[in-house]
C-alpha positions as CSV (number, residue, x, y, z in Angstrom):
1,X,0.0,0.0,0.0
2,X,1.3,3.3,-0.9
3,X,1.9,6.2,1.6
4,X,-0.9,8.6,0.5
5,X,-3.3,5.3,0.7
6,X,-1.9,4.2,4.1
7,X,-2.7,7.8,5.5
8,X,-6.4,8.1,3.4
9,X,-6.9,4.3,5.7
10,X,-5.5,6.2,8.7
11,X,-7.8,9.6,8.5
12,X,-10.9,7.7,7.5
13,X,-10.7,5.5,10.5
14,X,-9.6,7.6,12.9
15,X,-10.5,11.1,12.4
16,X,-12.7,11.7,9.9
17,X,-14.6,9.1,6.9
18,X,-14.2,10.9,3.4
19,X,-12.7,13.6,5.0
20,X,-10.9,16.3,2.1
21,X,-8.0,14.9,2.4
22,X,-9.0,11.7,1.8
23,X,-11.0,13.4,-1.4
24,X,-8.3,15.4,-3.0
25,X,-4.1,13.8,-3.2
26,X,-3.5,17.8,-4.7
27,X,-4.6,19.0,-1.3
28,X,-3.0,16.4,0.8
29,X,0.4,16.5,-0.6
30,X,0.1,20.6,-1.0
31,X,-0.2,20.2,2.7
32,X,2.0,17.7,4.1
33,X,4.7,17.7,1.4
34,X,5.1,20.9,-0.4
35,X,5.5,23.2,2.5
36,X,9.2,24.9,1.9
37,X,10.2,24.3,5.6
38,X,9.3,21.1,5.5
39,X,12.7,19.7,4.0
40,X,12.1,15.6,4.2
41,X,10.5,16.1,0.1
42,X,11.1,12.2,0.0
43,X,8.0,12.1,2.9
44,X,5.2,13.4,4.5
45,X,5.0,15.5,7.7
46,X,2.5,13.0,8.4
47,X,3.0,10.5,10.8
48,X,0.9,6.7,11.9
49,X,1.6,4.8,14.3
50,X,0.9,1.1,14.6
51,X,0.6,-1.9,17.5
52,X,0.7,-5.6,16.7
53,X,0.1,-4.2,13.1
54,X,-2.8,-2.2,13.5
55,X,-3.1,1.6,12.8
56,X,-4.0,3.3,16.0
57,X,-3.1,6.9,15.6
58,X,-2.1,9.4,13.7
59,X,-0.1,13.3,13.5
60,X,0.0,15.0,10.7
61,X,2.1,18.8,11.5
62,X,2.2,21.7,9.1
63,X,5.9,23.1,10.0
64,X,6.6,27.0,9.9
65,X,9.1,29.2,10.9
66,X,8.2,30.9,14.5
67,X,9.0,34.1,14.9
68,X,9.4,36.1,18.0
69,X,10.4,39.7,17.3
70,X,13.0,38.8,15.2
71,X,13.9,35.7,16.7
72,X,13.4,32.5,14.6
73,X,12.5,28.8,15.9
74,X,10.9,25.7,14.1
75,X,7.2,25.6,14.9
76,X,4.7,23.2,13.9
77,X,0.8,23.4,13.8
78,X,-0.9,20.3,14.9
79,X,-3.2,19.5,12.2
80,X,-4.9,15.9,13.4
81,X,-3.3,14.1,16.4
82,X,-5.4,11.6,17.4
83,X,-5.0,8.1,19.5
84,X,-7.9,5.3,18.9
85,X,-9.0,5.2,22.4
86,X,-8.5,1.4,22.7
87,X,-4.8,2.3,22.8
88,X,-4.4,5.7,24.6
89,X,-2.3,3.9,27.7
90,X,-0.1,2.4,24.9
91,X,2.1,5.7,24.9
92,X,1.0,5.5,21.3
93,X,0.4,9.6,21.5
94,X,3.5,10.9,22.7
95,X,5.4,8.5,20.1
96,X,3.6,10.7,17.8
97,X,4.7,13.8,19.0
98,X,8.7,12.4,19.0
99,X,8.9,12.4,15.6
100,X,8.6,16.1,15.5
101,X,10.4,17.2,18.8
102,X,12.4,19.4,17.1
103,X,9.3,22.0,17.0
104,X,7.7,24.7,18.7
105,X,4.2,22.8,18.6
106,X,1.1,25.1,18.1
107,X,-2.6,23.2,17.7
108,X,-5.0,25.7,16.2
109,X,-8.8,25.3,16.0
110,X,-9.5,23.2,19.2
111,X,-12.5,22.1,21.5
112,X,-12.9,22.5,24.8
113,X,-12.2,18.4,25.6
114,X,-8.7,19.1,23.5
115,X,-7.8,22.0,25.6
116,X,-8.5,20.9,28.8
117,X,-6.1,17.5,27.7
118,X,-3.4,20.6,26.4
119,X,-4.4,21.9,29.6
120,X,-2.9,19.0,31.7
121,X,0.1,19.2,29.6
122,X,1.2,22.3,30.8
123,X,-0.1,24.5,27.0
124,X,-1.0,28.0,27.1
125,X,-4.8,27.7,26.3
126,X,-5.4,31.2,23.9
127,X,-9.5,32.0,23.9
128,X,-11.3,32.7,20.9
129,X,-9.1,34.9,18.1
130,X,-10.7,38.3,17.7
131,X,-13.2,38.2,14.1
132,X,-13.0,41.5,12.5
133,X,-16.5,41.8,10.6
134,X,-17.4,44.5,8.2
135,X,-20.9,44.4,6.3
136,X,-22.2,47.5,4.1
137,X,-25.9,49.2,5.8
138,X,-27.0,47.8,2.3
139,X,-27.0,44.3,2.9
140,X,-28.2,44.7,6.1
141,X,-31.3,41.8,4.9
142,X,-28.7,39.9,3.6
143,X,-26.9,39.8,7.0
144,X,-30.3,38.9,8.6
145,X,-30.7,36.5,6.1
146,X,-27.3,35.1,6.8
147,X,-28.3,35.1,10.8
148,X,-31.5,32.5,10.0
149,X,-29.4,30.0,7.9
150,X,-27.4,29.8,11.1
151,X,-30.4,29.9,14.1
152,X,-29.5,33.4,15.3
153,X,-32.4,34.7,16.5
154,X,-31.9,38.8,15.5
155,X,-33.9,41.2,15.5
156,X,-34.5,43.9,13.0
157,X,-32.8,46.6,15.1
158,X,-30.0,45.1,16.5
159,X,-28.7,43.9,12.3
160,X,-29.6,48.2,11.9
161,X,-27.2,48.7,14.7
162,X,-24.5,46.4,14.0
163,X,-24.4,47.6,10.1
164,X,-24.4,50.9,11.6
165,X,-21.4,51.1,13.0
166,X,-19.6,50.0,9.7
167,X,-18.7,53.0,7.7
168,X,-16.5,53.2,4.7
169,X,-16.0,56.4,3.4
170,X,-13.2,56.5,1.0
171,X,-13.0,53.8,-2.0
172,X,-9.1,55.4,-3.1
173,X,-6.9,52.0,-3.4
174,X,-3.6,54.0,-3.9
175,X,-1.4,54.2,-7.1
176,X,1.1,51.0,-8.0
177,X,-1.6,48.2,-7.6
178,X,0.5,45.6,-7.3
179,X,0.5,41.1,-6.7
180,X,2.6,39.3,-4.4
181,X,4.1,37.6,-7.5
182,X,5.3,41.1,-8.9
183,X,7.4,42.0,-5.7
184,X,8.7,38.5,-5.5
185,X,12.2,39.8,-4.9
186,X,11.5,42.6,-2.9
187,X,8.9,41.5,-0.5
188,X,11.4,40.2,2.6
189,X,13.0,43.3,2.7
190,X,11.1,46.1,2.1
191,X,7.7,44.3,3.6
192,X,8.4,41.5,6.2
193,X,11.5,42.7,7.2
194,X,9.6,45.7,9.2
195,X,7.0,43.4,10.8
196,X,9.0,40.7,12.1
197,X,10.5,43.2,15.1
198,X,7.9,43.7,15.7
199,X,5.4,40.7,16.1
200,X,5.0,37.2,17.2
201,X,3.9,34.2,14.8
202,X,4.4,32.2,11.6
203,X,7.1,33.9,9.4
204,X,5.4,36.0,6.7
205,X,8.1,36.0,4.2
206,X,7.6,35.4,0.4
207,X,8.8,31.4,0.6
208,X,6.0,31.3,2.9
209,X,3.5,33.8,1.2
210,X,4.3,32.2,-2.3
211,X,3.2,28.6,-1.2
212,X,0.3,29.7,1.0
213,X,-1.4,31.0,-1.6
214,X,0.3,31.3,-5.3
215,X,0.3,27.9,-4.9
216,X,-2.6,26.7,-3.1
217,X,-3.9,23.8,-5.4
218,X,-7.9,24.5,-4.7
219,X,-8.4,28.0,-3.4
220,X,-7.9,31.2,-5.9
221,X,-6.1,33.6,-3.7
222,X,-6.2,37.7,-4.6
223,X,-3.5,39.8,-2.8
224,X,-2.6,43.4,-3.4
225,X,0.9,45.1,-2.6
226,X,1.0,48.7,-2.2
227,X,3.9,50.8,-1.8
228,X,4.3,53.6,0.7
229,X,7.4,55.5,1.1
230,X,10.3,52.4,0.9
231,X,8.0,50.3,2.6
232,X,5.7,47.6,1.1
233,X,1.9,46.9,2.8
234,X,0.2,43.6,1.5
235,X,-3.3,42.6,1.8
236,X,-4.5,38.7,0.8
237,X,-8.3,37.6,0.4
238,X,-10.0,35.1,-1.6
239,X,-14.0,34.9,-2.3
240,X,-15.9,32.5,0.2
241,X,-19.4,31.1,-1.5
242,X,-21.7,30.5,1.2
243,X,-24.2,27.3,0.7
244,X,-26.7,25.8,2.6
245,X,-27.8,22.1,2.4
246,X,-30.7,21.4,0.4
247,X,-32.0,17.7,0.2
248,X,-28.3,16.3,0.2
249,X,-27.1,19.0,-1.6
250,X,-24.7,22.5,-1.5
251,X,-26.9,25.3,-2.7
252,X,-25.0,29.0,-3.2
253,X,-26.9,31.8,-0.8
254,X,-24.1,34.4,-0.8
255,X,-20.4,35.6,-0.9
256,X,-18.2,36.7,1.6
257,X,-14.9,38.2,1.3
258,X,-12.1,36.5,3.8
259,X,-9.4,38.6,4.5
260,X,-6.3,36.5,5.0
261,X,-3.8,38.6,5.5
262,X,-3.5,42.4,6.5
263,X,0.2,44.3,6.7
264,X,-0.1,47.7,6.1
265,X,2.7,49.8,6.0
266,X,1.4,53.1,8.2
267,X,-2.3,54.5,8.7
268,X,-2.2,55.9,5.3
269,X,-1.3,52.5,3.5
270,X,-4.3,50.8,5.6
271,X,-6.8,52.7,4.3
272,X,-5.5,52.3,0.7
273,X,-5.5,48.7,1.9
274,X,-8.9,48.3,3.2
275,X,-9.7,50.2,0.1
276,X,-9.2,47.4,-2.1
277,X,-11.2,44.9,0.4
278,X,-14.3,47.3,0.1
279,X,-13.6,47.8,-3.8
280,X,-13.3,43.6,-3.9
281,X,-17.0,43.1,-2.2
282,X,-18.4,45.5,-4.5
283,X,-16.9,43.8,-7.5
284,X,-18.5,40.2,-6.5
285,X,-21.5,41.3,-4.9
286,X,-20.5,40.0,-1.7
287,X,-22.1,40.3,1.7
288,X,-19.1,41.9,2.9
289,X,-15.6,40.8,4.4
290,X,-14.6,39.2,7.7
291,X,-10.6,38.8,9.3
292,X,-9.4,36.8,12.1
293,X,-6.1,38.5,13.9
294,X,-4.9,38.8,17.3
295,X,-2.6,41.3,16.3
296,X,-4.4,45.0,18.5
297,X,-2.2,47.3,15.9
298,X,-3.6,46.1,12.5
299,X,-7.0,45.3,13.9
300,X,-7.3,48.8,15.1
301,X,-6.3,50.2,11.7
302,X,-9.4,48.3,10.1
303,X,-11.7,49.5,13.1
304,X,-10.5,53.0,11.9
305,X,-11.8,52.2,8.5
306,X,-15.0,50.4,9.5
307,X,-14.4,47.0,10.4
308,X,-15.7,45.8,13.9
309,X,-15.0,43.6,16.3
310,X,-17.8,40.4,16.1
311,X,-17.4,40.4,20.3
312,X,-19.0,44.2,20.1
313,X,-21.9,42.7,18.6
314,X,-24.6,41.3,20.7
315,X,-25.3,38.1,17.8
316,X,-21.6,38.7,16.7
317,X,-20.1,35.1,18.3
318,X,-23.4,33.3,17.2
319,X,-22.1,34.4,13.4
320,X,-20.9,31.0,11.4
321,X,-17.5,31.1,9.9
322,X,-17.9,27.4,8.7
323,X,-20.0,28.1,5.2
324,X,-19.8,24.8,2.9
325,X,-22.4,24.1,4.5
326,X,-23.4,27.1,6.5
327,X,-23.3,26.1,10.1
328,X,-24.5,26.6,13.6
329,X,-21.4,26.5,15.4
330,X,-20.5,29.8,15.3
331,X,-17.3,31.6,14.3
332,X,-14.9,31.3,17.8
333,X,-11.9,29.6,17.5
334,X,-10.0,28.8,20.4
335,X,-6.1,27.4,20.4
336,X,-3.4,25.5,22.8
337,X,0.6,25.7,22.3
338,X,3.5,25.5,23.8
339,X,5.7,28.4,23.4
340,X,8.3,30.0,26.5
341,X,7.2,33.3,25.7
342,X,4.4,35.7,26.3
343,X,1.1,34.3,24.1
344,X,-2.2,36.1,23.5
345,X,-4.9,37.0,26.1
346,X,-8.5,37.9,26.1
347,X,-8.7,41.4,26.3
348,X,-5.2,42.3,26.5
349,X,-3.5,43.9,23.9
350,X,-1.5,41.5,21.6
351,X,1.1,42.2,19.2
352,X,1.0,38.2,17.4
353,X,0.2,38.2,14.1
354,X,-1.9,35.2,13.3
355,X,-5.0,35.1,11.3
356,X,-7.4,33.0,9.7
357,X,-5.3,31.2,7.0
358,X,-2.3,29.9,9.7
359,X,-2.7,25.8,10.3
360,X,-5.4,24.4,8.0
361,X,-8.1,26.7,9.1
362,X,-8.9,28.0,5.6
363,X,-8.9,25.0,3.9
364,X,-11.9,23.0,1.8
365,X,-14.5,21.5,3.4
């Protein structure tokens, strides 16, 4: 049996039956092979492990480079770790986790049984990552539209008051509308190089940015790179269909615009920025845009042009962020990892940079 077979055996009997992975090799191999700092090429950063020849659990890691205000470490995010519960005494978990000692581990999109076992282990448990929302006043029966497919119950003046406080004025994207491909060679050191001093998280640089999303096998990726002064600012988004299930099957209700990425230069650059985010949900029709970030600086330069925080809203958390099919579940997110240095907080100011698109959390369904 070949390896990609051996792991499709592995995810459909312990995680997850005809789970994407199992669906799509592309994917699977994008993820677990492809990554440039994952430098084994000859094998997956997917591990199984076996007793008296049976499968019995399973880690795959997306590696990444962890940065710490300049200070670099090998970091991994836990995609599926998981131990059939016949065999959890059989030290069949932490077997698992040896094969990739060698990183910083992070575990991304977790319940609250997961983090109270990360809990135990000594983890930092991080609550839900802030959700930036921004809807136009003119979709406001889109939005309460959007709020039934998911069982909020709204009512018609609190969707008036949460579209309210969105307000976009300006619609100028700037001059030199540039891709992440066009500033291939220029990108580390007059974009990243000014973040990474400066925040905490996965390494933005263009190895990273180039195979996160130029060559993501499934999802079509937009990004815009705008100069201001020697500096570069970058935004990334791609368009979310939103479907519910009819009779067995997906059935488009809407767009949304998710906001990936967000590095803006200075004040000036974000609005030019956030420009092209408002211009994009205009161009597709879309409901409007969301962004996940724990980062207090570059959140409060999209507040300043309209976005708001979901946790302002009184429905806000009820919100699904889960749309193929639309869900119930809400949009919170909450995390575990293992880091010896400061990690994010509920309402304390933060200055990681993590969003939406880090682990597999923007991913196909």
């Amino acid at each position: 049996m070949g390896e990609y077979a051996l792991a499709v055996r592995a995810i459909d009997d312990l995680w997850q039956r005809n789970h994407v992975y199992c669906r799509d090799v592309d994917l699977f191999n994008w993820t677990f092979n492809t990554n440039p700092n994952w430098v084994l090429k000859d094998s997956f950063s997917f591990a199984i492990a076996e007793y008296e020849r049976k499968i019995v659990g399973i880690l795959g890691i997306i590696p990444f480079l962890l940065n710490n205000r300049g200070a670099k470490q090998p970091g991994c995010w836990l995609v599926n770790w998981i131990v059939d519960g016949t065999y959890r005494k059989t030290g069949a978990g932490l077997s698992l986790f040896r094969w990739f000692k060698d990183f910083t581990p992070v575990s991304f999109g977790i319940n609250d049984t997961i983090a109270r076992l990360y809990a135990a282990m000594k983890w930092s448990i991080v609550e839900n990552i802030p959700r930036l929302l921004f809807i136009p006043a003119h979709n406001l029966a889109r939005l309460g539209h959007l709020c039934d497919l998911c069982g909020a119950n709204v009512s018609a003046e609190n969707l008036s008051k949460a579209t309210s406080k969105m307000t976009f004025t300006g619609r100028d994207i700037g001059a030199g509308n540039l891709s992440l491909n066009d500033v291939h060679g220029d990108w580390d050191n007059k974009g990243w190089r000014f973040f990474e001093s400066v925040t905490r998280g996965c390494e933005r640089n263009f190895s990273y940015l180039n195979w996160r999303y130029q060559l993501h096998p499934t999802f079509d990726y937009k990004s815009m790179v705008l100069p201001d002064g020697e500096k570069l600012g970058l935004v990334v988004w791609r368009v979310e269909t939103l479907r519910k299930r009819v009779a067995g099957e997906f059935v488009p209700v809407d767009k949304l615009i998710r906001v990936v990425e967000f590095l803006p230069a200075s004040p000036a650059n974000a609005k030019s920025l956030a420009g092209a985010v408002f211009r994009s949900i205009e161009k597709e029709d879309a409901i409007g845009a969301d962004f996940y970030s724990f980062n207090s600086e570059i959140n409060d330069l999209l507040v300043a042009e309209g976005f708001v925080d979901v946790a302002m809203l009184e429905f806000g958390n009820e919100l699904p962020s889960r749309f193929q099919p639309i869900d119930n579940n809400g949009g919170r997110i909450k995390s575990g990892l293992r880091v010896d240095f400061d990690t994010p907080q509920t309402g304390q100011r933060s200055d990681w940079y993590w969003t939406r698109s880090d682990s597999d959390q923007d991913r196909p369904n």
